[in-house]
C-alpha positions as CSV (number, residue, x, y, z in Angstrom):
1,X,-4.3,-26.9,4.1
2,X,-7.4,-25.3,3.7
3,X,-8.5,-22.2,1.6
4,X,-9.3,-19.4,4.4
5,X,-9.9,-16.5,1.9
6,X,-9.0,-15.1,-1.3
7,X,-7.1,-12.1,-2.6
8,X,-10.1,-9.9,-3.6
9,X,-7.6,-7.6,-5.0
10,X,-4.3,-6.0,-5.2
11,X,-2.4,-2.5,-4.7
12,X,0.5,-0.6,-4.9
13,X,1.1,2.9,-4.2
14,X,4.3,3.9,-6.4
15,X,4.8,7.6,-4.5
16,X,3.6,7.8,-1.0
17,X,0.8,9.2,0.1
18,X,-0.4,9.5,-3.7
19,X,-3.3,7.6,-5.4
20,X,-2.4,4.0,-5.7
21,X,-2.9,1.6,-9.1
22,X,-4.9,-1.9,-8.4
23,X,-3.0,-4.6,-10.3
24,X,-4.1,-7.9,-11.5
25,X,-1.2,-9.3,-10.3
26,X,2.2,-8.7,-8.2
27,X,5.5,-9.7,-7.5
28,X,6.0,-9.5,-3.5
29,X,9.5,-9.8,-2.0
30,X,11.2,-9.6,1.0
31,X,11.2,-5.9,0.6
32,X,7.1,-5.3,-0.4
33,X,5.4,-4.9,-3.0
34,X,7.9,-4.6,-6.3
35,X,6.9,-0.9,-7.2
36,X,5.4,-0.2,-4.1
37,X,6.3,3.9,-2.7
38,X,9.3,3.9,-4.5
39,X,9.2,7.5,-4.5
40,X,8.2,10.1,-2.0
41,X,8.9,13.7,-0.8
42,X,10.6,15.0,2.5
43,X,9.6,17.5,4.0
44,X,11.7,19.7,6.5
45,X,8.6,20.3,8.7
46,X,8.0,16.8,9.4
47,X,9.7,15.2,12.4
48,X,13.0,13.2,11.6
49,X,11.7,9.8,13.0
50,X,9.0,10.6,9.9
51,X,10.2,13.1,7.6
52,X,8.1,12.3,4.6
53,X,4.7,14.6,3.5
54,X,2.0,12.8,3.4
55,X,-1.8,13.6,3.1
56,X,-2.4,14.3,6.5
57,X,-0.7,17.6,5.8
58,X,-1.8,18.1,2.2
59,X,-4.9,16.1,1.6
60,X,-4.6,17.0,-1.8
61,X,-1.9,14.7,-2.8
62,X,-4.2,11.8,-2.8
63,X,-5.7,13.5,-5.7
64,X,-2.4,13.2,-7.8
65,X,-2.2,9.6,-9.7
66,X,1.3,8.7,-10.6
67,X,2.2,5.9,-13.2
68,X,5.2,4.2,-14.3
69,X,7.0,5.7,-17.5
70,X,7.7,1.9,-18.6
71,X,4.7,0.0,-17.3
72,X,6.3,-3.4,-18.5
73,X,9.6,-3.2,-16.5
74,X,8.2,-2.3,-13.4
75,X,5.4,-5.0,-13.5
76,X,8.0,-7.4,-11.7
77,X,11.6,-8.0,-11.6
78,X,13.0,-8.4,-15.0
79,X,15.0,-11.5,-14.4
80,X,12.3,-13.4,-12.3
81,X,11.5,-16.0,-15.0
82,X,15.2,-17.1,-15.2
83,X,16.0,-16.4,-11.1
84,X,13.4,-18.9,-11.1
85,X,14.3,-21.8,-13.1
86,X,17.7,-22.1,-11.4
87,X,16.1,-23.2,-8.3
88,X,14.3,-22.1,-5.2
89,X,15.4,-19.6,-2.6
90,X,17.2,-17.0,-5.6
91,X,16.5,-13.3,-5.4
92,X,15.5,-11.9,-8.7
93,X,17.2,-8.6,-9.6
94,X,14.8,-5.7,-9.8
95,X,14.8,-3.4,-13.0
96,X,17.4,-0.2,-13.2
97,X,16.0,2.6,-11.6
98,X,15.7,4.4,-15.1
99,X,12.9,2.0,-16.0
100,X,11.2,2.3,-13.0
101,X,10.5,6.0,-13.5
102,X,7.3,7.8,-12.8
103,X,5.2,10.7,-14.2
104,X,2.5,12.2,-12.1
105,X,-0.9,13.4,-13.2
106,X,-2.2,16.4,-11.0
107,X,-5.7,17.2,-10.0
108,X,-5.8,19.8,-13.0
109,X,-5.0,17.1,-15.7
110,X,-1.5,18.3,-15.9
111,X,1.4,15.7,-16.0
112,X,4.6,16.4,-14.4
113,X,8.0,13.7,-14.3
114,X,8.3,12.8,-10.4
115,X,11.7,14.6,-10.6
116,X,10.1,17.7,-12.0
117,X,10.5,21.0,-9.8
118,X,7.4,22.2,-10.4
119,X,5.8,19.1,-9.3
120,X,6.9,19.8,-5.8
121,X,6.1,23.5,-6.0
122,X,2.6,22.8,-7.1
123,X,2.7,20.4,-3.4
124,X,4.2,22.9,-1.5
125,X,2.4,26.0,-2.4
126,X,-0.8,25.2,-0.3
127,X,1.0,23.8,3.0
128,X,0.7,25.9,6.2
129,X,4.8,27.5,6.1
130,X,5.5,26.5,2.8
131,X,8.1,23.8,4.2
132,X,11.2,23.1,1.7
133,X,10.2,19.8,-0.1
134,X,12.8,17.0,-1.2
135,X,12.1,14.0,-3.9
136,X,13.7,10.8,-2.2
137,X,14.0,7.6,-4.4
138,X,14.4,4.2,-2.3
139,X,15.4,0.9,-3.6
140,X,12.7,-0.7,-1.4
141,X,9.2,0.1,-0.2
142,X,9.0,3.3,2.4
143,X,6.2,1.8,3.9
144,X,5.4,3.3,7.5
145,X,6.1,-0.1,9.2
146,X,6.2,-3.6,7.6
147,X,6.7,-4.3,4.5
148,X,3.4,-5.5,3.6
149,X,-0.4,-4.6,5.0
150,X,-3.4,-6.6,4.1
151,X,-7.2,-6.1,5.4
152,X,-10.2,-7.9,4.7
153,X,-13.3,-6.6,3.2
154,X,-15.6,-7.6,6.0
155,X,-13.6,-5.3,8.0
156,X,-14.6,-2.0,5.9
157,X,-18.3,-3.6,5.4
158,X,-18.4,-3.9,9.2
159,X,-16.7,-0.4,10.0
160,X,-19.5,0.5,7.7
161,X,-22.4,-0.7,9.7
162,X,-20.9,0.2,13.2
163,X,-20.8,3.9,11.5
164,X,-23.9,3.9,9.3
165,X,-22.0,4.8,6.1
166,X,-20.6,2.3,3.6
167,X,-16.6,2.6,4.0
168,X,-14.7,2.6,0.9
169,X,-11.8,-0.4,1.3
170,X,-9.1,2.3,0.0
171,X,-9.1,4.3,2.9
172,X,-6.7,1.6,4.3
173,X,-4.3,1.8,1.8
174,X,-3.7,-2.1,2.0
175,X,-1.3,-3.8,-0.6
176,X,-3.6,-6.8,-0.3
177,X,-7.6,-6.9,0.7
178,X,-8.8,-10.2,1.2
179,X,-11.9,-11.8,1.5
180,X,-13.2,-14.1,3.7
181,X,-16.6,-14.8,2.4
182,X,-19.0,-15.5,5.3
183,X,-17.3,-14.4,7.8
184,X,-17.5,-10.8,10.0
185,X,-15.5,-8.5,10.0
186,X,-12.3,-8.2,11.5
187,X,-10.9,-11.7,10.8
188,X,-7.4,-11.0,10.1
189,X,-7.3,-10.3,13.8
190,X,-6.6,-13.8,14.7
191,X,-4.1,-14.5,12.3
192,X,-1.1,-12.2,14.0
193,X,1.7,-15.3,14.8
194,X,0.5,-17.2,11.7
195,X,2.1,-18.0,8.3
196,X,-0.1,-17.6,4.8
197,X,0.7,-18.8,1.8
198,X,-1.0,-16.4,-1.1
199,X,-1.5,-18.5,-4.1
200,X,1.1,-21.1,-5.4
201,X,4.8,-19.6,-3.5
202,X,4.2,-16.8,-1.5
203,X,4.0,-16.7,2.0
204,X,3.9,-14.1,4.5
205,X,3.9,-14.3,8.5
206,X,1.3,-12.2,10.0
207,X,3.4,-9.9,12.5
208,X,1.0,-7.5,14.2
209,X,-2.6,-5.3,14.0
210,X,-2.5,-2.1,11.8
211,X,-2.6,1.2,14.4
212,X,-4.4,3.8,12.3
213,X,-4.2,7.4,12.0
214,X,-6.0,10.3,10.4
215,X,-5.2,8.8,6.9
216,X,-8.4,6.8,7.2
217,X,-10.9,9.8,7.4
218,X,-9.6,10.8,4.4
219,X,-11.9,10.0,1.2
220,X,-9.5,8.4,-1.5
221,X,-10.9,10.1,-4.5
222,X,-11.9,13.5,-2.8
223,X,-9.5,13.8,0.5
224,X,-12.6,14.8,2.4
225,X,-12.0,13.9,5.9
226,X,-14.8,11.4,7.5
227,X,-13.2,11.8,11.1
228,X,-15.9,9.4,12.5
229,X,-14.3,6.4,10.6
230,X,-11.0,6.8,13.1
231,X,-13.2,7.7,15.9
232,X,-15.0,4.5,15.4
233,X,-11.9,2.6,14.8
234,X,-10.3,4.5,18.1
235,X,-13.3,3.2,20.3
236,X,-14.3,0.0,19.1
237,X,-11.1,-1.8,17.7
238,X,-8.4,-0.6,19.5
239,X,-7.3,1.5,17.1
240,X,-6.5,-1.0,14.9
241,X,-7.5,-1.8,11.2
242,X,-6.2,-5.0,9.1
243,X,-3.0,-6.5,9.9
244,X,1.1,-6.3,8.8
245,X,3.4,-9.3,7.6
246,X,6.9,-9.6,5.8
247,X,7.2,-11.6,3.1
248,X,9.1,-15.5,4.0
249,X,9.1,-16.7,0.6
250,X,9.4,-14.1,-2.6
251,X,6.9,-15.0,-5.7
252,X,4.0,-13.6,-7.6
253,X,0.6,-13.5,-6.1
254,X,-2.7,-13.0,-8.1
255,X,-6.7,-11.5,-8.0
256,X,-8.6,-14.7,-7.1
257,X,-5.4,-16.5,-5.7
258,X,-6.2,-18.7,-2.7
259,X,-4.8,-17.8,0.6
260,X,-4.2,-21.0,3.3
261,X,-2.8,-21.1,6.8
262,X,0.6,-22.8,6.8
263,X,1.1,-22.7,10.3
């Protein structure tokens, strides 16, 4: 097998719709991303099939940075070293959900526990109807779709080009970004139907193109909205953007890892 690209980086997103954390490395399982949008809010003005707030209706969440209250414990599951030695194919327990707490820092330099009242007041107060807001805690990712998203980044350099503005990577909000080298953008494309494996263990089949939404526009840092990236994405890329997968085969994966086609 040959080396097609490799992991320029990694992230997680530990509330959704918050400011995500790049780690240098991270456990993936069959669920995501271990740590990834654990926590997020419901909000009774979002539709059922998607009742969670997110930044398209408060741009300023992506402004709040959450971290974990015991960084250690919720680095990866806290029997994986031992799951592992007993042979392959064994699911690892994750970590009590008391370690895997998390404290939020708001725009103001204020920090707040995630279960905090006046966290979710302080996200409430500047949404259109002042919609009743509800902490949920999940045992696995609340991603939107798949458990995992990667993009490369050629794909942001080339949206860049096509719009005349560089395009910060974190718009996309990608567990994984990969990188190609030499290659243009979009090449993740032509994976959909394979299997990678990322590094030593892990692989992931490649399941379908990312449709995009509003998110995008938004500046990571800032939430200023950029609604020509979307547009751009809308006309010349089907409305698509990097690519989901589901994890085959649980493991760590690391900045720099090699990732090869397995099939």
């Amino acid at each position: 097998m040959s080396t097609i690209a490799t992991v320029e980086s990694l992230w997680r997103y530990p509330v959704k719709s918050m400011r995500g954390e790049e780690l240098a490395e991270a456990f993936l399982g069959f669920s995501g991303v271990y740590g990834d949008r654990l926590f997020a809010f419901h909000s009774s003005a979002a539709p059922k099939g998607f009742p969670y707030l997110t930044a398209r209706e408060e741009r300023a969440m992506l402004r709040y940075r959450p971290r974990f209250r015991n960084p250690d414990k919720a680095a990866r599951p806290v029997n994986l070293a031992e799951a592992e030695s007993l042979g392959p194919g064994l699911t690892p327990v994750y970590a009590d959900p008391r370690d895997l707490l998390v404290d939020v820092e708001t725009p103001a330099g204020e920090t707040f526990a995630i279960d905090d009242p006046a966290l979710a007041g302080m996200l409430r107060a500047d949404i259109r109807g002042t919609p009743d807001l509800t902490l949920v805690r999940s045992e696995r990712a609340m991603t939107d779709c798949r458990p995992v998203s990667l993009i490369s980044v050629q794909s942001a350099r080339q949206l860049g080009e096509e719009i005349g503005s560089s395009v910060d990577p974190r718009r996309f909000r990608a567990n994984m970004y990969l990188d190609f080298g030499g290659e243009a953008g979009f090449p993740e494309d032509g994976l959909v139907g394979r299997s990678l494996r990322l590094g030593a263990k892990v692989v992931v089949r490649v399941l379908e193109r990312d449709p995009r939404c509003v998110m995008i526009t938004l500046d990571p840092d800032t939430g200023e909205s950029r609604p020509e990236v979307l547009k751009r994405v809308a006309q010349g890329h089907d409305g698509m953007a990097g690519v989901y997968g589901a994890v085959l085969v649980e493991g760590m994966v690391r900045k720099g890892d090699p990732v090869q086609v397995v099939d």
